[in-house]
N, C-alpha and C positions, 0 to 999 in steps of 0.2 A: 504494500500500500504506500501510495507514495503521501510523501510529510507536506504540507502546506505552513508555511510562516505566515506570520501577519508582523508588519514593523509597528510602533510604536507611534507613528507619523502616518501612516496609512489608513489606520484603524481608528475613525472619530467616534465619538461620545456615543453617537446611535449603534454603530458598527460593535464596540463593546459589552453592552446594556444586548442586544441581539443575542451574542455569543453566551452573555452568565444568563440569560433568559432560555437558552437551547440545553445548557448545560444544566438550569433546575429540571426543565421539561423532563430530561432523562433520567435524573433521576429514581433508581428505583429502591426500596428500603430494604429490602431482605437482600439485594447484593451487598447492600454495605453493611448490615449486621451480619451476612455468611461470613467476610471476608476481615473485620473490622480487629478482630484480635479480640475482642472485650469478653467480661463476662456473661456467655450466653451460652444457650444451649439447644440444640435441637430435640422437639421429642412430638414422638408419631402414638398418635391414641384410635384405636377401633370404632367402629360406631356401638354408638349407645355408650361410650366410656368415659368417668367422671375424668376432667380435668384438675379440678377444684373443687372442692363441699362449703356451703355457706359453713363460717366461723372457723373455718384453716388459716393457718398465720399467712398474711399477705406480705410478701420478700419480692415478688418480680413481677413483671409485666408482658404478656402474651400476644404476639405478634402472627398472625395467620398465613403461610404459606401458600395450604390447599387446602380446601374442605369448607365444613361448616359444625357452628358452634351456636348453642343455646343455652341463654342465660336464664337461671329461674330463681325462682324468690319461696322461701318455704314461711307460713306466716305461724302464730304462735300456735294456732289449731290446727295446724297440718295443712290449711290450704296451697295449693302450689300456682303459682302465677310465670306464664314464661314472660322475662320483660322486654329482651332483646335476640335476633337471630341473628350473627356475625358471619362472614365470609372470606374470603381470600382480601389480603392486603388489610384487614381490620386490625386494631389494636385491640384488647382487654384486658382490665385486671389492673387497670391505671388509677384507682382508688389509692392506691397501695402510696404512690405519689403524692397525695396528699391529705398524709396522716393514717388511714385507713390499717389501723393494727392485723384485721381480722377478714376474711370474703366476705361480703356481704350477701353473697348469692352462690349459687352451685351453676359451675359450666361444663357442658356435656357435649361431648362430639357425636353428632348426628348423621354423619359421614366420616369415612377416614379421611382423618386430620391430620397435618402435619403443621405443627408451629415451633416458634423462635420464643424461648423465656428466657427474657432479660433480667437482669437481677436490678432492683428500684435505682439503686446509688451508682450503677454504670451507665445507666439511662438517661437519669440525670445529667451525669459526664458529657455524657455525649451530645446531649440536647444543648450543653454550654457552650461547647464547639463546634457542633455541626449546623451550620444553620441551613440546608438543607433535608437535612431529619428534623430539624424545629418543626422548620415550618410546614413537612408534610404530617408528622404529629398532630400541630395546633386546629389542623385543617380537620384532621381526624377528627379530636376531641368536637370541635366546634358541630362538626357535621352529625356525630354520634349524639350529643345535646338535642340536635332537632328530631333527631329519629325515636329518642323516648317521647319527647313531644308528643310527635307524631303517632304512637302505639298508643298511647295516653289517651288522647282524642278519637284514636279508633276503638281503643274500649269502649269508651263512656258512650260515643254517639252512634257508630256505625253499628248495620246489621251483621249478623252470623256469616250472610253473603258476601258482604261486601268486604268485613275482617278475611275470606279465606282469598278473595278473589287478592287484596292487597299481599296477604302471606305469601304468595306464591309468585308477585311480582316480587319481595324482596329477596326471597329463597333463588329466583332468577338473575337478581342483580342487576336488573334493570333501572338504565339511566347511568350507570357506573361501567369504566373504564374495562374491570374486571367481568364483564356479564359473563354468564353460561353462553358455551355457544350455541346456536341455533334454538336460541328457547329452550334448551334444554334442564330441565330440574334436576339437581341430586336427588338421590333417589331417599325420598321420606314417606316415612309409614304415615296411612290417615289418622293414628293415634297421638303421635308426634304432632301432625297441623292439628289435632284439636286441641293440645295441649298449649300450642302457640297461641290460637283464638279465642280460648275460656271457651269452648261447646263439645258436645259430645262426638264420639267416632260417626255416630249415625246420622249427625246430620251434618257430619264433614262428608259421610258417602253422597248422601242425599244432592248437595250441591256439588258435588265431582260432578255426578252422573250428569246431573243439569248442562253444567258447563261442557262436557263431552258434549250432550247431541245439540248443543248450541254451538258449535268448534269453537269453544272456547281452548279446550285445550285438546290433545291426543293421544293414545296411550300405542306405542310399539315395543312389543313383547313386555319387559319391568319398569320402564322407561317412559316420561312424563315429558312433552312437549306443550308447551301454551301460546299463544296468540296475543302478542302483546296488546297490540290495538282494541280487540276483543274486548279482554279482560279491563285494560283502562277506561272503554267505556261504561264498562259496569263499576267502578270506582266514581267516573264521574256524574252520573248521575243524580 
């Protein structure tokens, strides 16, 4: 490959700001935590396998590879609440950052997982220096704040239907860099999405079915495809 220079005198003010704007663009965060020396560690968990249990000592912070991850809340009577589903390129477990003794919640890989667990005070480190993992971090956080928001408001106000129809846009990763390709879902049990939208299995099958002969979505052999268009007009309605 051949080398290109840039002189000093060549290269104006736009021409510079261009180049560290291509260079955040590519940025990607798990190359530079594979390769970064720090303390981290890779660990690959099965599906259905706890990552974490609410009230485990919180020491590091959980950076996603591949797969997916659901976050649940167990309340003093046993009820169980999922609050968050995470996917490739997410962070979790960044409580821990700020003060956070203990998990506040239990995270389970609902596909095979693989992630990066940084330990809190390297993260830190690195967040001081690298202001390229800052700022795709603060990005995270920021963006991760809207999305309970947003689960918040789809508890309280939305239907049964409309909570599975949304589950399944986010399980797709729709609108984000990372999507599934061709629509495609990991593959989750209908017990799991009821677990995710507070309803029962029965009437998680009840609206599949729906959504099939409406081609909402399509099933080949184990394997779930959905129609984005589709299903976002049943959101916005």
């Amino acid at each position: 490959m051949r080398a290109i220079s840039v002189c000093s005198g060549c290269a104006g003010p736009s021409a510079i700001m261009k180049i560290k704007k291509l260079k955040a663009e590519s940025f990607e965060p798990e190359t530079f935590l594979d390769t970064s020396g720090k303390a981290r560690r890779v660990a690959e968990f099965r599906k259905d396998e706890q990552i974490y249990c609410q009230g485990d000592a919180a020491r590091s912070v959980m950076y996603i590879q591949k797969g997916n991850v659901k976050f649940s809340v167990v309340s003093a009577s046993g009820k169980v609440a999922v609050v968050a589903m995470l996917g490739p390129s997410d962070f979790f477990g960044e409580g821990c950052m700020a003060g956070q003794a203990v998990r506040m919640g239990t995270a389970t890989a609902i596909t095979p997982t693989t992630l990066f667990a940084i330990d809190k005070n390297e993260l830190l480190g690195m967040l001081r220096t690298k202001d390229n993992l800052s700022d795709r971090f603060i990005r995270y956080v920021l963006s991760h704040n809207n999305r309970v928001e947003e689960n918040l408001i789809d508890q309280l106000f939305n239907s049964t239907e409309k909570r599975l129809a949304r589950a399944l846009l986010v399980l797709g990763r729709y609108g984000e860099v990372q999507h599934q390709p061709d629509g495609e879902l990991p593959t989750v049990s209908q017990e799991t999405l009821a677990e995710i939208i507070g309803a029962t299995r029965s009437r998680v099958n009840l609206f599949m079915n729906k959504f099939r002969k409406l081609g909402f979505i399509e099933y080949h052999n184990s394997r779930i495809t959905i129609n984005k268009l589709l299903l976002t007009s049943v959101l916005d309605e």
